[in-house]
LUMTORZA-694726 format. One line per 8 residues: their letters; for each residue z, x, y of C-alpha. Coordinates in Angstrom, 2 decimals, decimal comma, always signed. Example, Ala and Ser with C-alpha at 12.3 -4.5 7.8 and 13.67 -1.06 7.14 Angstrom:
2
AS> +7,80:+12,30:-4,50  +7,14:+13,67:-1,06 $
END
This chain:
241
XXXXXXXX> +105,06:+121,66:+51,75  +103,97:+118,02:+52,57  +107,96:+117,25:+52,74  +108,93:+120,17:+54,51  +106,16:+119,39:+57,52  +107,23:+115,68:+57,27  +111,32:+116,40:+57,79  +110,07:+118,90:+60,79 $
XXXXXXXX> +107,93:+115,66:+62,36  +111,04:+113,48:+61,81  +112,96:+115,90:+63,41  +110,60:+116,99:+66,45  +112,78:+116,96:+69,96  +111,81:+115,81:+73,52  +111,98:+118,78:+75,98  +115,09:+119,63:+77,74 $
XXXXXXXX> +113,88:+118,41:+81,20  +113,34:+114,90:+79,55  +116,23:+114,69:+76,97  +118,52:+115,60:+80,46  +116,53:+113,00:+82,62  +117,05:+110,26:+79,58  +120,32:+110,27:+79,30  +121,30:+110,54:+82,99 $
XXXXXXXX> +119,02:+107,96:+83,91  +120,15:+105,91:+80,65  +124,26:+106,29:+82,24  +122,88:+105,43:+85,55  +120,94:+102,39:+84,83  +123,71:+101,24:+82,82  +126,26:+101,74:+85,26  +123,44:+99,49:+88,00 $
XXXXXXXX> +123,22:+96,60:+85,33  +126,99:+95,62:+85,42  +127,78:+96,80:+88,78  +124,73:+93,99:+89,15  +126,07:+91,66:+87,17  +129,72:+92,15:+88,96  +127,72:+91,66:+92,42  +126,02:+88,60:+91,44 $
XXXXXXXX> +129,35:+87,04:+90,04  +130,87:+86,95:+93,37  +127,76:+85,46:+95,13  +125,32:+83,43:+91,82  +123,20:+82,40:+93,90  +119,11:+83,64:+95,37  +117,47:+82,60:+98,22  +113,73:+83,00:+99,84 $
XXXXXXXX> +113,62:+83,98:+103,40  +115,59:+85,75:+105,68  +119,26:+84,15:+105,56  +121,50:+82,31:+102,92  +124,66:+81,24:+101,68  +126,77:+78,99:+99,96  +126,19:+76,28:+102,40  +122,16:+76,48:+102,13 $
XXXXXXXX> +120,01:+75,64:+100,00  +119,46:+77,88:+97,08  +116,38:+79,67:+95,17  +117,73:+79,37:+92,21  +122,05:+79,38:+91,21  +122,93:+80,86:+87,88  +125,95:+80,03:+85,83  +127,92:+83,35:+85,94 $
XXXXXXXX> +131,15:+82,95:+87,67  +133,93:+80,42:+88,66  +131,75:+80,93:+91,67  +128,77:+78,88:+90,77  +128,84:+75,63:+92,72  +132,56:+75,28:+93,50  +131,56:+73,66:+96,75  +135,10:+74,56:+97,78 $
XXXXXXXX> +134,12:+74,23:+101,83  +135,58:+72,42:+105,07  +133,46:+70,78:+107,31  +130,17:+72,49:+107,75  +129,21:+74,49:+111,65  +125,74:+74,94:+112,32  +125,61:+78,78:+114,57  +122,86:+77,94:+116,61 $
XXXXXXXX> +121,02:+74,57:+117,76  +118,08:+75,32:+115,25  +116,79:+73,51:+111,93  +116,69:+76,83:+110,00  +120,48:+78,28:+111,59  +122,71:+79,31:+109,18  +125,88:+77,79:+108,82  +129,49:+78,45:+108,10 $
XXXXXXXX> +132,83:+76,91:+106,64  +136,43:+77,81:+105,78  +137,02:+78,08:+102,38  +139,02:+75,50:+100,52  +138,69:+77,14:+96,39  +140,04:+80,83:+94,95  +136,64:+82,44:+94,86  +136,15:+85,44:+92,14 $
XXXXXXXX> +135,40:+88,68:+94,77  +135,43:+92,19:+93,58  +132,53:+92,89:+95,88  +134,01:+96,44:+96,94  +134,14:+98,62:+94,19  +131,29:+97,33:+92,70  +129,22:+97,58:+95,31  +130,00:+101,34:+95,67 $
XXXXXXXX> +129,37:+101,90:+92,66  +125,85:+100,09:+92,49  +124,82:+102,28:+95,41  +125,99:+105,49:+93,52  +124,57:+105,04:+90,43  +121,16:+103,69:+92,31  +121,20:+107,32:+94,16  +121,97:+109,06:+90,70 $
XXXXXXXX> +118,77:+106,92:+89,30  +116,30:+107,60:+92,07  +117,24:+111,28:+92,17  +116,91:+111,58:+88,61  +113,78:+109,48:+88,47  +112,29:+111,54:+91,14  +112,82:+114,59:+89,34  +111,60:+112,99:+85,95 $
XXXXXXXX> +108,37:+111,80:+87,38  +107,37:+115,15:+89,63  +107,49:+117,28:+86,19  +105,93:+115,09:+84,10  +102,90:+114,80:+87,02  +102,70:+118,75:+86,97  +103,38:+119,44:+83,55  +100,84:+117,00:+81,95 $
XXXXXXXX> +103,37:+114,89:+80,46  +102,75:+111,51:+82,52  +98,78:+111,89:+81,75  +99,16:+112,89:+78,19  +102,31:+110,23:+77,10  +102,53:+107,71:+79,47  +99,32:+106,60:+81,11  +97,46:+104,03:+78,62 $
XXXXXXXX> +93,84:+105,47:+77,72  +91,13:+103,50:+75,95  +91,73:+104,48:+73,03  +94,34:+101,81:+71,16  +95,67:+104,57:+68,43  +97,86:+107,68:+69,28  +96,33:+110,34:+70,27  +96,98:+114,15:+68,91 $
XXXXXXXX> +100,01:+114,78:+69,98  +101,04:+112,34:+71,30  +103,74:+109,42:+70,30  +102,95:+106,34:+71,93  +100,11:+103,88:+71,60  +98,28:+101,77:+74,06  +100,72:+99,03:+74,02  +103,85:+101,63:+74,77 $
XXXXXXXX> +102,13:+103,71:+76,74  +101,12:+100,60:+79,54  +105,29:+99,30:+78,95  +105,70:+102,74:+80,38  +103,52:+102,82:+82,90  +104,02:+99,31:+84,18  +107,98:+100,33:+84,45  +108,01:+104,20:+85,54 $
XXXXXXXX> +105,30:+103,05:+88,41  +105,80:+99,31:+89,25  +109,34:+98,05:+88,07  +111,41:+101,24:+89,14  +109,44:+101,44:+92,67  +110,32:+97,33:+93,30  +114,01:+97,40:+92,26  +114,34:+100,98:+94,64 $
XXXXXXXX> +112,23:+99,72:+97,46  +114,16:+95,88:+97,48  +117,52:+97,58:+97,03  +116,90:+99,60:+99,81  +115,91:+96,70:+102,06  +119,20:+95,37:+101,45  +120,52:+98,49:+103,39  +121,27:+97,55:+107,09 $
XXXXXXXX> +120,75:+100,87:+108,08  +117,81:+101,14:+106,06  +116,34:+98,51:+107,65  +117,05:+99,31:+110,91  +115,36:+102,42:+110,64  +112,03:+101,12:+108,20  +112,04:+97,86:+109,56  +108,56:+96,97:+107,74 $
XXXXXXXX> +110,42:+96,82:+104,32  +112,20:+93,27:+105,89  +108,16:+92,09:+106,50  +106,66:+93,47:+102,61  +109,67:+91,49:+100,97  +109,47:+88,45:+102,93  +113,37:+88,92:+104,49  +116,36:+90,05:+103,20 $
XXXXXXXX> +117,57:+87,19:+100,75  +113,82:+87,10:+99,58  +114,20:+91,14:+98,81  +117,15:+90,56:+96,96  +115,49:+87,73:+94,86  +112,57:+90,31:+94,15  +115,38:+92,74:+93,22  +116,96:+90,29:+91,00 $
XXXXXXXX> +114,14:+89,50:+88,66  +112,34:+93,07:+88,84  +115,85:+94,31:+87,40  +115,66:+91,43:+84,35  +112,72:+92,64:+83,52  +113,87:+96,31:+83,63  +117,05:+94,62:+81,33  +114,68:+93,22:+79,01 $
XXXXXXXX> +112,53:+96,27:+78,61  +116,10:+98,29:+77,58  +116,99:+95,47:+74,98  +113,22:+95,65:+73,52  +113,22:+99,60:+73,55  +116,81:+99,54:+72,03  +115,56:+97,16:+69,28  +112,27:+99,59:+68,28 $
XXXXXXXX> +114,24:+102,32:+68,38  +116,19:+101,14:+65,82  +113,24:+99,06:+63,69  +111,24:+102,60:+63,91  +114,13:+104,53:+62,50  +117,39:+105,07:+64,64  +118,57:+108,58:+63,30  +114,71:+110,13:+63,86 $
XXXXXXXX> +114,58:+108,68:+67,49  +118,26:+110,07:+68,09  +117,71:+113,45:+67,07  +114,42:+113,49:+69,02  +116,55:+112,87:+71,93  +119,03:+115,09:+71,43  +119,21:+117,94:+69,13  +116,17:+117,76:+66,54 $
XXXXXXXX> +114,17:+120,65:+65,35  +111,96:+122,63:+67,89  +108,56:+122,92:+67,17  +105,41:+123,82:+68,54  +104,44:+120,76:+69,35  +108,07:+120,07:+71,34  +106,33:+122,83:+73,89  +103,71:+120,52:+74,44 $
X> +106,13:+117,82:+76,26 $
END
């Protein structure tokens, strides 16, 4: 009996609505990290403010591309009379720039994310899920019912309701149009080079977090966590989700 109950506990599966949300937001995010990755290799560089390029100083430049400080430039022209104008140049070096389709695609996938993300957090508000999984109580040990532990249960909280929000709300400020109509997202992220900084290193983390959950799912037993997410055994406690 004690075997039988512990192969049906191995096998236990996530509810439909969060197996489906999983996996689509899994493709998604995937797809954003190198469409990201693509994006910064044409342009490796961050900035804090409102305006920057190649010819200004730089936040931070990161070795990713043929891109990163080629300093392939003509003479330097300032656009207006100003300190803090930015400036132009005609390119003198074979830049890397597939900025086209990977841009569309970012955007795409970033729609497919927030819709699914949207979806994923109003039924697990309604049906109890977020309060009974997600949202860290005092109590350091799983609860009944419940799989995650203090520790997992604020890595999920801090990302579902603080990482996702910044990397949605900073990508959106790099919308033009956006922008134009919710101007005050340009004044909460300091400008639009500064947003895209914030997006950059909200997104790391949001990498980092993947790597670390990808590494415990396999430490706390790949095949269990896989059919939990996909086709394990229903049970009553599978209802409860």
């Amino acid at each position: 009996m004690a075997n039988i109950q512990s192969s049906s506990t191995l096998n236990k599966r996530h509810s439909l609505w969060v197996r489906l949300t999983h996996w689509v937001g899994t493709v998604a995010f995937l797809l954003l990290v190198i469409t990201g990755f693509e994006i910064l290799m044409v342009h490796p560089r961050l900035y804090w403010g409102e305006v920057g390029n190649d010819l200004t100083p730089a936040f931070l430049e990161l070795p990713v591309s043929r891109n990163y400080k080629h300093e392939g430039y003509e003479k330097r022209t300032a656009f207006f009379t100003n300190k803090e104008s930015p400036v132009s140049a005609v390119r003198t070096y074979d830049i890397f720039n597939e900025n086209g389709w990977g841009r569309s695609l970012h955007f795409l996938s970033a729609w497919i994310l927030v819709v699914t993300g949207l979806c994923y957090l109003i039924t697990a508000i309604f049906s109890g899920h977020l309060n009974r999984q997600l949202l860290p109580k005092k109590n350091p040990q799983p609860m009944a019912g419940s799989q995650y532990g203090l520790l997992q249960k604020t890595t999920y909280s801090v990302v579902l309701l603080l990482l996702f929000p910044v990397v949605i709300l900073t990508g959106l400020t790099l919308s033009p149009a956006i922008t134009a109509a919710c101007p005050f997202l340009l004044k909460i992220f300091f400008g639009y080079q500064s947003a895209r900084t914030i997006h950059f290193f909200a997104s790391f983390l949001l990498v980092l977090f993947l790597l670390i959950h990808v590494v415990m799912v396999i430490r706390t037993g790949f095949k269990k966590n896989m059919l939990a997410m996909t086709i394990g055994n229903k049970n009553v406690s599978d209802e409860k989700q």
